[in-house]
C-alpha positions, -999 to +999 in steps of 0.1 A: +000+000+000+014+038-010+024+054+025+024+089+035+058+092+028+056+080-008+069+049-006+051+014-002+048-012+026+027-035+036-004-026+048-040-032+056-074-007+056-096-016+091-134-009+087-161-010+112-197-004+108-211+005+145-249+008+158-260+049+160-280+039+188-257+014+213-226+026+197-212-010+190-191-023+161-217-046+142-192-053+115-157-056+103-138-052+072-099-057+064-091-050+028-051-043+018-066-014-004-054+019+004-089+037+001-121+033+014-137+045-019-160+015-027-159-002+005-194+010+018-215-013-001-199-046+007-200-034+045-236-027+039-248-058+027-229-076+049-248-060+078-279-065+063-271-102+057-259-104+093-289-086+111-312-101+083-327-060+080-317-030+065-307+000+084-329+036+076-296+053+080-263+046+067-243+072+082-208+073+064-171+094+063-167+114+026-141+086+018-169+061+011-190+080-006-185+071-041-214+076-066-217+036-072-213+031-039-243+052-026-261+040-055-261+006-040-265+014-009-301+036-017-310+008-042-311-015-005-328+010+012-314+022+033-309+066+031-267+073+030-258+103+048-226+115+043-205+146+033-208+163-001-175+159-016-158+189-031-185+209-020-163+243-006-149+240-048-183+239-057-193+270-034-165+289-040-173+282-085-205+299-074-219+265-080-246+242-060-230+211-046-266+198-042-279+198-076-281+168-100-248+164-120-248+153-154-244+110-149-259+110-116-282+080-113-320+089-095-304+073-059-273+100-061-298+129-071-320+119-041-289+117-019-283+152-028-311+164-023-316+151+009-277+163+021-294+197+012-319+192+042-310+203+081-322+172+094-296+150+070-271+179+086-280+167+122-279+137+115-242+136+099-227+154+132-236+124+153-205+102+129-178+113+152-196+096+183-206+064+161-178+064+146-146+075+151-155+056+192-150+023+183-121+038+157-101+053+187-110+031+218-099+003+197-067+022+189-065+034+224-061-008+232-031-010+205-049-015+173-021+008+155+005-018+137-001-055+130+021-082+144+008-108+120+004-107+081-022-116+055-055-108+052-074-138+074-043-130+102-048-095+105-092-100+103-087-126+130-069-096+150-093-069+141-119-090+150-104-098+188-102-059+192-140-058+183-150-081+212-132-064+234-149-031+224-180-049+228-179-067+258-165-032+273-189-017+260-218-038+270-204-039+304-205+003+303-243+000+294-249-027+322-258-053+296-233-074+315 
């Protein structure tokens, strides 16, 4: 994977997909690509596969917001929020960043419109506290550099620092 630095080592690209409401990882994803453009649709359908429903809200960073991606994702049915990307370029063109683009399928358009909305606006501040959580408690616990390599090694890992969030966590609520 391309570094920071500009160089290449090995590498691998965590994701978790966590409940809004009991703020607990419900899925997790290793891939060895360096992006997470294109990763929100497989996550999705593996949580909607796993829970056997489809969540209202699919509440996602910018970087996994790809057209296709959200396509799929509204397609299911579940509503994506996420940021508008380029949307300060589009603002400062004199442009709209929530109007139909030429190519946009009827899912992305809807998307847009929606982001356009207050309510989608709340509802994207409240990422940082389902999100980035489970992303920093579980780095808090060491999840920073893999000891192991390959894909089903490093998954096996990831997956042992997602139990531990969870029992944690459970035990926090008084689940446990």
């Amino acid at each position: 994977m391309k570094m920071a630095n500009s160089g290449y080592r090995p590498a691998y690209n965590v994701q978790f997909a966590s409940d809004g409401g009991m703020q607990m990882i419900v899925s997790v994803d290793v891939t060895n690509n360096g992006s997470d453009g294109g990763q929100m649709s497989p996550v999705h359908a593996n949580v909607c596969e796993r829970y056997e429903t489809i969540p209202d809200n699919y509440v996602v960073d910018g970087g996994f917001s790809t057209n296709d991606d959200i396509t799929v994702v509204e397609q299911a049915g579940s509503k994506v929020v996420a940021p508008m990307t380029h949307e300060d370029r589009i603002l400062k063109r004199g442009g709209d960043p929530y109007d139909r683009r030429k190519g946009d399928s009827d899912e992305m358009a809807t998307f847009r419109d929606r982001m356009r909305t207050d309510e989608a606006k709340a509802v994207l501040k409240q990422r940082p506290s389902i999100a980035e959580f489970p992303n920093a408690e579980c780095r808090n616990r060491g999840l920073q550099q893999f000891r192991v390599r390959g894909l089903e090694k490093v998954r096996t890992a990831t997956l042992w620092y997602a139990i531990t969030f969870n029992f944690m966590r459970m035990r926090h609520l008084g689940i446990i």
